[in-house]
C-alpha positions as CSV (number, residue, x, y, z in Angstrom):
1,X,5.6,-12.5,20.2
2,X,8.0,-11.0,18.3
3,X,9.1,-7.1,18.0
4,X,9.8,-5.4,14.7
5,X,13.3,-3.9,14.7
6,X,13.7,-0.5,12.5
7,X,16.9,-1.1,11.1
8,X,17.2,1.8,8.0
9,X,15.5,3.8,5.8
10,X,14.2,2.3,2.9
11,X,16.7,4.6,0.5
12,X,19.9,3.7,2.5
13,X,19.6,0.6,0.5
14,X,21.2,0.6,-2.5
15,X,18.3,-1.0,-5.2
16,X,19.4,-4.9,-6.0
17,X,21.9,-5.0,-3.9
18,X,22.3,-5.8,0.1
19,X,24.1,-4.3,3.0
20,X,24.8,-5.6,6.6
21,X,22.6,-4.8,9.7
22,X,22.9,-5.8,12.9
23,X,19.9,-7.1,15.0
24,X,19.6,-8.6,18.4
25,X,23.9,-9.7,18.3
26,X,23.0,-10.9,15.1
27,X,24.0,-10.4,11.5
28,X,21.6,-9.8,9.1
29,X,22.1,-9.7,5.4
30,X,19.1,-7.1,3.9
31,X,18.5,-6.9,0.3
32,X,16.2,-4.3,-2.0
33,X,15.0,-5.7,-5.0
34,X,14.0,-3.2,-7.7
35,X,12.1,-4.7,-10.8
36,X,9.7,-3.8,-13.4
37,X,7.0,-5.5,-11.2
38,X,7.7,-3.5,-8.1
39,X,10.0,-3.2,-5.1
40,X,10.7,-6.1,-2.4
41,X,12.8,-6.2,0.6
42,X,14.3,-9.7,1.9
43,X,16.5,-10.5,5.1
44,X,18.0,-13.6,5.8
45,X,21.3,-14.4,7.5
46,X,24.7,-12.7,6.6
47,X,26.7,-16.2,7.8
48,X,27.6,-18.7,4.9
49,X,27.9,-21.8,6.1
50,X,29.7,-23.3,3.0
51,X,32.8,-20.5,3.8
52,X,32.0,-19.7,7.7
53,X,32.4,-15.9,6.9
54,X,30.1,-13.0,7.6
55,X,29.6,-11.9,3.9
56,X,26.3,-13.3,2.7
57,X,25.2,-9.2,2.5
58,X,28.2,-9.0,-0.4
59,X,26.7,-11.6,-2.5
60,X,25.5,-11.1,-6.0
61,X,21.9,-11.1,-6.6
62,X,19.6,-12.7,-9.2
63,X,16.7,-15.0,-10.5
64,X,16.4,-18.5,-10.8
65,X,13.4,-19.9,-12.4
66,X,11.5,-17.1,-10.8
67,X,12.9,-16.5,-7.5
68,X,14.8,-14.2,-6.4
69,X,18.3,-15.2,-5.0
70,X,22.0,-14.1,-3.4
71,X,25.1,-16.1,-4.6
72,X,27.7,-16.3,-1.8
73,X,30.7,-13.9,-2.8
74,X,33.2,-17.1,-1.4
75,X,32.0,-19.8,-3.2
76,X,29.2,-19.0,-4.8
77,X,26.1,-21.2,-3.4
78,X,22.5,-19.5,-3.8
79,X,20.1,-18.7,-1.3
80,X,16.5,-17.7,-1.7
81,X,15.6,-14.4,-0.6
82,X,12.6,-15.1,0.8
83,X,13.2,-18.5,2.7
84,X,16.9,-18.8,3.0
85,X,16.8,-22.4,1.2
86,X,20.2,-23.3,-0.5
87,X,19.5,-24.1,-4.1
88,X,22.6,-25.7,-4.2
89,X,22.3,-27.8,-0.9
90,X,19.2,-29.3,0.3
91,X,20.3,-29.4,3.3
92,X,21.3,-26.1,3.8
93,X,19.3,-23.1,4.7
94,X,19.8,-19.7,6.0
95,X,17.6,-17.9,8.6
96,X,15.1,-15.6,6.7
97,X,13.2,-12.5,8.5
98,X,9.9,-10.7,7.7
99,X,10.5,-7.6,6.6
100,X,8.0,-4.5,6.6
101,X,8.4,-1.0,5.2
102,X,6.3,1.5,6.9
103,X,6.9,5.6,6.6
104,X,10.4,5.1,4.5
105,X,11.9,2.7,7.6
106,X,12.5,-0.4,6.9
107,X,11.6,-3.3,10.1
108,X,12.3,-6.7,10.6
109,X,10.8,-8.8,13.5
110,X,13.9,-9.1,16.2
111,X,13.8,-13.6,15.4
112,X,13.8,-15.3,12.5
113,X,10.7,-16.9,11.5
114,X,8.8,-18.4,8.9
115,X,8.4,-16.3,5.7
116,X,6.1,-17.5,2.7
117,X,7.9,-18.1,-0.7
């Protein structure tokens, strides 16, 4: 069984934009989403495979068809949010965290798992 992590308050995120935690020795890129529908919080890994730097929490975030995504700030691949799948690689996928928001902290479980799209 895994253990929720508090890893910030919900307003030391700056809205559509991620920043850098680090959780069990590992690095994990955290992103706040702000949109006319709502607000949604993502984690997946801050290691880009496609550059092999630490900097996935830097990227630029977006939408494609619908889902939210991070373009690496190196070379620009995208990653979904919520599953960590490469859109431009297939084969490529980052580790994504659940994240839950409870009394303005936010938590993630302490290993990645499987989160729904």
């Amino acid at each position: 069984m895994s253990i929720a992590t508090s890893v910030c308050k919900i307003d030391d995120l700056i809205p559509n934009s991620g920043a850098c935690a680090l959780v069990n020795g590992r690095q994990v890129a955290l992103f706040r989403i702000v949109s006319t529908e709502g607000e949604e919080f993502f984690a997946v890994g801050n290691y880009d495979p496609f550059s092999q730097a630490n900097v996935i929490s830097r990227g630029i975030v977006g939408s494609v068809l619908g889902q939210y995504v991070v373009a690496s700030p190196i070379y620009k691949q995208r990653f979904n949010l919520a599953t960590g799948q490469c859109l431009d690689d297939e084969m490529v996928k980052l580790d994504s965290w659940p994240v839950h928001c409870k009394d303005g902290q936010i938590f993630i479980e302490s290993q990645p798992g499987t989160v729904a799209a």
